[in-house]
C-alpha positions, 0 to 999 in steps of 0.5 A: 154769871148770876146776878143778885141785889141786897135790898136791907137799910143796915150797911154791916148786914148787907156787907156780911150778906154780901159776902155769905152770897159771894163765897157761895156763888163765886163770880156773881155779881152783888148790888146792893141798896139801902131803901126801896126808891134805890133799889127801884132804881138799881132794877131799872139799871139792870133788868137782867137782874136774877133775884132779890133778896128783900128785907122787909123792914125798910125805912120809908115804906109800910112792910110789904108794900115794897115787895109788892112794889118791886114785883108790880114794877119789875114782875121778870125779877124774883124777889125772895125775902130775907127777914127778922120775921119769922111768923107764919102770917107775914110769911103767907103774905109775903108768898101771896105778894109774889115772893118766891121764896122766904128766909130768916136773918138767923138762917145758918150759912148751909140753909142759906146757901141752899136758899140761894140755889134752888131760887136761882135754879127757878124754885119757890123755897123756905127752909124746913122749919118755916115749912114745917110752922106753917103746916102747923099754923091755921090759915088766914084766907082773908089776909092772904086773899087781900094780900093777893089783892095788894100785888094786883095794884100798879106801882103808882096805886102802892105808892098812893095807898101807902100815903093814904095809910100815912094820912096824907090828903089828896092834895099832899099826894099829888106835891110829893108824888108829882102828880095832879090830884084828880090823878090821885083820885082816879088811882083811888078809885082803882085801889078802892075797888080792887081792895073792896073797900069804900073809901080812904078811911076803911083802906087805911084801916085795912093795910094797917091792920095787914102789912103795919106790923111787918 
């Protein structure tokens, strides 16, 4: 029996997602969360879950961060995204970030099932006209490669680096993350590096400029 969880802020999309995945995977079991922290928690409570399906436009959160979060704290789960967006560059980040697989909210109940076989069969898959955009699109290797970076950070280094963007002081960090603030500036230092940047300012720059729109 497969088992699934719908990560998407809007409760009628995730009811009508639900029972698209239900009908086309009778016997599944569907969980469902509204924003990133409950669904870090619903992962934790079932890490035999197969796949998720991730809208990326969740409150709270910058863009793919959630994914990369998701993927850092439970690398064992597939995580497809299931997204409005439909443009090349969000979707050569989001593969880059680890998703195995993308499709859009305006996908057709066929194409959607489809999706949903061959990922839990294991395969990296888009639907043929998201294939077909980006055979015709040129590449952004810079995007793709820092994008690559992002997935190399640690749940706690996404969680403090989206704070930075925010424009949060070390001190601001530390009392919501519950954390001591040289812990802060240690999981800086890593980020800072990781990304190749110098400081706080260029690195909020940085993710602005690639997950800010997404």
């Amino acid at each position: 029996m497969h088992r699934l969880l719908i990560v998407d802020d809007h409760p009628l999309y995730r009811l009508a997602l639900r029972q698209t995945v239900e009908a086309a995977l009778p016997g599944a079991r569907v969980d469902e969360a509204g924003a990133l922290e409950p669904a870090l928690a619903a992962l934790a409570a079932a890490p035999d879950t197969d796949l998720v399906l991730l809208d990326l436009q969740l409150p709270g959160t910058h863009g793919l961060l959630a994914l990369g979060e998701l993927r850092a704290a439970h690398p064992g789960v597939a995580v497809a995204i299931l997204s409005a967006r439909d443009d090349a560059p969000t979707i050569r980040q989001a593969l880059a970030m680890g998703a195995c697989g993308y499709i859009t909210k305006h996908a057709a109940t066929a194409e959607l099932h489809e999706g949903l076989r061959a990922l839990l069969d294991g395969e990296a898959w888009l639907p043929a006209a998201l294939r077909e955009r980006l055979a015709r699109t040129p590449r952004d290797n810079a995007a793709e490669s820092m994008a690559a970076r992002l997935a190399s950070l640690s749940p706690q280094q996404l969680r403090v680096l989206q704070r930075v963007a925010e424009g949060r002081l070390n001190k601001q960090i530390a009392d919501e993350l519950g954390i001591q603030e040289r812990t802060v500036k240690a999981h800086l230092t890593v980020v800072f590096e990781k990304l190749g940047v110098r400081n706080r300012t260029q690195a909020g720059v940085l993710l602005q400029a690639l997950v800010g729109e997404a």
